[in-house]
N, C-alpha and C positions, 0 to 999 in steps of 0.2 A: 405541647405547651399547655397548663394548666389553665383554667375557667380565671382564676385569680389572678394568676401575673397576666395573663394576655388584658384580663378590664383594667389592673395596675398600668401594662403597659399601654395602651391605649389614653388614659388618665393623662399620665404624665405627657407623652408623647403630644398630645394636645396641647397642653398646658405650653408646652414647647414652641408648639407652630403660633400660639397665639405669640410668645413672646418675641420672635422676631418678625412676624407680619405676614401679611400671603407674600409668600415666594413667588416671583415669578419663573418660568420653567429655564431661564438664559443661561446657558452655561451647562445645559441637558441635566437629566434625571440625576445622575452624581452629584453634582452641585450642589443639588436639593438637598440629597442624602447627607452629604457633609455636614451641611447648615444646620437638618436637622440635628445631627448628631451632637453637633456640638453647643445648640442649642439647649439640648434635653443636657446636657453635662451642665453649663451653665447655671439651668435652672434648680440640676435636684439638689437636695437640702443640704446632699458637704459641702457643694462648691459654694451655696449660696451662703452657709452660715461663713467659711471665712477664705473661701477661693481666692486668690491673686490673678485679677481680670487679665493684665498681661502677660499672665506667665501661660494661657495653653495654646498648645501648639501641635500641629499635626502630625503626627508618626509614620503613620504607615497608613494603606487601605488595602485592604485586600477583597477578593471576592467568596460571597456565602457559599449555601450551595442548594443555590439555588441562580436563578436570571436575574429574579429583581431582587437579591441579597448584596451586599454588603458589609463587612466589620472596616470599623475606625478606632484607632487608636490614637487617643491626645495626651499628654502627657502634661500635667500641671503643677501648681503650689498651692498651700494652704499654710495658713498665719499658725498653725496646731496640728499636731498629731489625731489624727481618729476622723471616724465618719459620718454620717447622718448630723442633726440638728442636736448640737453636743450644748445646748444651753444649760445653765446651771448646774453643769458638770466644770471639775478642776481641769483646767489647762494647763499645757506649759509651753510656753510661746518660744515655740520654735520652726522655725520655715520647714517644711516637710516635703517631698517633691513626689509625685502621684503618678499612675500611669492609667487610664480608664480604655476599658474595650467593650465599642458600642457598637451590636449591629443593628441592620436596618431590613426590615424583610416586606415589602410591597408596601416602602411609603410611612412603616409605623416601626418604633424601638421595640425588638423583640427579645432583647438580652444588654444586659448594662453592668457592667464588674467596676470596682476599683481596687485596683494592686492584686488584684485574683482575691481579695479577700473578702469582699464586702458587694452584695447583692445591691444594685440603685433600684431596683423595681421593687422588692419586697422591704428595701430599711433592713437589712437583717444582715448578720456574718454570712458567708457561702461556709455550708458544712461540706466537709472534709469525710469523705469514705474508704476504709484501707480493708482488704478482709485479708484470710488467714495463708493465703497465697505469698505476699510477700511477706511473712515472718519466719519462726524457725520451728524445727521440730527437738531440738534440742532439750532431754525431758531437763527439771528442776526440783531439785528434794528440798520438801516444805515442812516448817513445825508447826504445830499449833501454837496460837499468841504470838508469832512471831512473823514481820513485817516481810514479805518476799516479793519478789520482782519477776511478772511476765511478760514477754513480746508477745506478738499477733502470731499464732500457731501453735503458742509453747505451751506443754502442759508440766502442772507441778501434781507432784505425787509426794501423798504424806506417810510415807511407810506402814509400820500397824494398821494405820485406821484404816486403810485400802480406800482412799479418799481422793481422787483426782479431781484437778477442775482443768479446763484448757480455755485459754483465750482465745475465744473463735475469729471475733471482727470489733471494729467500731463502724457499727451503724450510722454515727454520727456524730460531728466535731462542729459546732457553729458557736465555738466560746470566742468571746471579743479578742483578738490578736493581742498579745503582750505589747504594751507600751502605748497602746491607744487609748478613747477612749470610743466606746458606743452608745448606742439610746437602748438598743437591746443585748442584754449581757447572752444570750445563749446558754447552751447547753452542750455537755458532751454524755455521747449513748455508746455503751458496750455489750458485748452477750458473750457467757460461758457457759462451757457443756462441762456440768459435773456427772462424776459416776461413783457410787459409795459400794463398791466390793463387786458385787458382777451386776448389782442393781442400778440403771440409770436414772438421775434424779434431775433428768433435763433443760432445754437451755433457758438461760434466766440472765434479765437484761437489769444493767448499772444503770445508772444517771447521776452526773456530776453536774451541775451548774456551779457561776460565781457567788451566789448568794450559800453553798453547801458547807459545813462546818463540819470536821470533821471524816468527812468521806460520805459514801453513799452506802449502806448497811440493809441484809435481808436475810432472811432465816429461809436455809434448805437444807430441809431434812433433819438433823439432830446437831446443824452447826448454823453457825453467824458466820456468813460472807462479808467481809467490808472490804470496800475499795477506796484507797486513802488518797491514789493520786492517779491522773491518766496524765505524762511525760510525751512527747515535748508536746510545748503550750502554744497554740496559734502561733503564729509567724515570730517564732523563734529560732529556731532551725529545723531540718527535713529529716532529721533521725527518724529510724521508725517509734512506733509505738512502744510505749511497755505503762504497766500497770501494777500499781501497789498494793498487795492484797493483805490483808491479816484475815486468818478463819482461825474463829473459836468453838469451841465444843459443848452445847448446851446440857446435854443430858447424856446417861451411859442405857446402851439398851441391853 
């Protein structure tokens, strides 16, 4: 666990204990852990900006793994769609029903999701890692100037120009889920291995964010790589990856 969520979780986690009072131990160390748990849900900034106090309710508990672990799952509502402190952001007021999984490791919050999608320790999307294991080796004949489509493993081959690229992985997927809203919009990270005739001209990494117009664009070697779209979009559906590439050709050698 990192130097940063473990002070985050410790933060919060406090903020917690203060908010329902010194526990007493009755009802043994579980009890606590519960309370805790659903304390720190209570308190962080989704539930607080528009949580439905009587709507959570306890799921399941299972054990860590660890002695003094525990995960909790509560399952809730909120007045809106999205997560974190969504102030002066568009709403649209609709009941939403949530599922949060808290665990508890010696007494303090060591991990906190909501819907698997949304980090409560960091404020941020959970990114999503897929590498080239689950996609396809299936090659792809590509033109120049012309819009083509990769999966995770596939590589496209541009005939004459003896120009491949292959899409190795996404490093990382932390864009705000479709149809929500977040405080932090994220980013999505990709890396392709190109090869220009028997020369390799190696791996070199995309970035798409919500703020990106047009794609993400980079010069290698004697062309223009753009990357117009990375499909599907946060919690949309679980299709795998694929990628829209356009490569242009800057100069003739």
């Amino acid at each position: 666990m990192s130097v940063k969520r473990a002070v985050a979780g410790l933060a919060i986690s406090l903020m917690a204990l203060l908010a329902f009072g010194a526990c007493s131990s009755e009802g043994g160390d579980d009890e606590v852990d519960r309370r805790l748990a659903e304390s720190f849900l209570r308190n962080s900034p989704t539930f607080r900006f528009d949580g439905l106090p009587d709507s959570v309710e306890l799921r399941d508990r299972t054990g860590g793994h660890c002695e003094t672990c525990a995960v909790y799952t509560f399952g809730f509502d909120s007045s809106h769609p999205g997560y974190g402190d969504r102030t002066d952001l568009p709403l649209a007021s609709v009941v939403t029903a949530h599922e949060a999984v808290i665990s508890i490791e010696d007494g303090l919050v060591n991990d906190a999701r909501i819907d698997g999608l949304w980090d409560v320790i960091t404020q941020s999307p959970i990114a999503r890692t897929v590498t080239a294991e689950e996609g396809t080796s299936t090659p792809v004949t590509a033109l120049l100037d012309s819009p083509f489509e990769l999966n995770i493993g596939q590589e496209a081959v541009f005939g004459d120009e003896g120009l491949k690229i292959t899409f190795v992985d996404v490093s990382e997927d932390s864009r705000c889920p479709a149809a929500t809203n977040c405080v932090v919009s994220g980013l999505a990270k990709i890396r392709v291995d190109v090869v220009a005739g028997e020369r390799p001209l190696g791996m070199h990494e995309f970035v798409l964010d919500q703020r990106t117009v047009g794609g993400s664009a980079r010069g290698i070697g004697q062309y223009v790589f753009s990357m117009r779209e990375l499909n599907p979009y946060p919690g949309t559906d679980s299709a795998p990856y694929a990628a829209i590439f356009v490569v242009s050709k800057v100069f003739a050698v």
